[in-house]
C-alpha positions in Angstrom: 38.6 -96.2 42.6 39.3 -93.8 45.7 39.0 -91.2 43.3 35.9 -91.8 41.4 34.1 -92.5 44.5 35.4 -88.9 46.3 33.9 -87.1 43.0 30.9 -89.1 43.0 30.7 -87.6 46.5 31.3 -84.3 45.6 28.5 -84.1 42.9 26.1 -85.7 45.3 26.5 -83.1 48.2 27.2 -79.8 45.6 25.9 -80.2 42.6 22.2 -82.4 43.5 20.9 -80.1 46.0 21.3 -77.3 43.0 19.2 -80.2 40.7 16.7 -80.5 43.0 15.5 -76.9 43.6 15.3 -76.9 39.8 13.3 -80.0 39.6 10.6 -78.7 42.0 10.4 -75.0 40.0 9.9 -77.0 37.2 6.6 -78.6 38.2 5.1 -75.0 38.4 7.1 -73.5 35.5 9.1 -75.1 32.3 11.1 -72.2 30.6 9.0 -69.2 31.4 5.4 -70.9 31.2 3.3 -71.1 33.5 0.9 -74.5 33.5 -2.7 -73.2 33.6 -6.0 -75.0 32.8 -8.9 -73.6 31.6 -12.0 -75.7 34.1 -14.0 -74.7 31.4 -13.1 -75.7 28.1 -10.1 -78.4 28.8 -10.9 -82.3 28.5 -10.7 -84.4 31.0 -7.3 -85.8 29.5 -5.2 -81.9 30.5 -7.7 -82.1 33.7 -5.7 -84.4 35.3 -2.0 -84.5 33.6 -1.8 -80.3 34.8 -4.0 -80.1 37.5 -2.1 -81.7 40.8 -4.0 -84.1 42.6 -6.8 -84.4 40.0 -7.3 -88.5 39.1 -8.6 -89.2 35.4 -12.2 -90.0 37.8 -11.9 -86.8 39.3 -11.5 -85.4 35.9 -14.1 -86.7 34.4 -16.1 -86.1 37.7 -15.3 -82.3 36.8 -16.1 -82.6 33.0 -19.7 -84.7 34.3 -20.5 -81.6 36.5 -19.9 -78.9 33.8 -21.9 -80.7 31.1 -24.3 -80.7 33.5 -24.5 -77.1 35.7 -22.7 -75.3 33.0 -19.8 -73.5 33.1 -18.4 -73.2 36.5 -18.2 -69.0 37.7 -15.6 -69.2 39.9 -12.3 -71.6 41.3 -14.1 -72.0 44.8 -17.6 -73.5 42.6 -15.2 -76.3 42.0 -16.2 -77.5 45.4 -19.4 -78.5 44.4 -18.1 -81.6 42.5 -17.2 -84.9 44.6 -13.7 -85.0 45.7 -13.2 -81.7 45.5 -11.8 -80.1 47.9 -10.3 -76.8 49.4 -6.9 -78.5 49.8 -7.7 -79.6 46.0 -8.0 -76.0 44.7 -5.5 -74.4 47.0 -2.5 -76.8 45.3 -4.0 -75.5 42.0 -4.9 -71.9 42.4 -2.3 -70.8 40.2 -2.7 -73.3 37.7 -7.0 -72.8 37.2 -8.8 -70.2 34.8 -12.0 -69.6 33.9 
């Protein structure tokens, strides 16, 4: 018992520090793609499963605006729908295209 307890230690304090760092790459990137989101044409569905922070309201907040002011020109007009914030788009600057 002494012995599976000391591995069970060992993997904790060597080997999960190694998962981790994988697990947080992984919310940007999954085997060599990058998660992007086109604000224009995606539902509100991928809206807010990719975008981080995004709530299915905030999505459909998004998809609301765009039916009604059109397509938006740039990541920063993203602002002008409620909710949406600098903080918002900063977290998903990498993830947004036009």
């Amino acid at each position: 018992m002494r012995i599976l307890s000391s591995l069970c230690l060992l993997f904790i304090t060597t080997l999960m520090p190694a998962g981790m760092a994988i697990a947080e790459n992984a919310d940007v990137q999954h085997e060599g793609i990058v998660i992007t989101v086109n604000i224009n044409t995606a539902d509100a569905t991928e809206i807010a499963t990719m975008l981080k922070g995004i709530s299915d309201k905030k999505a459909q907040d998004i998809i609301s605006y765009r039916k009604e002011h059109g397509k938006f020109k740039d990541i920063e007009s993203l602002k002008q729908v409620k909710g949406i914030g600098q903080a918002i788009i900063d977290k998903n600057k990498d993830r947004i295209q036009l």
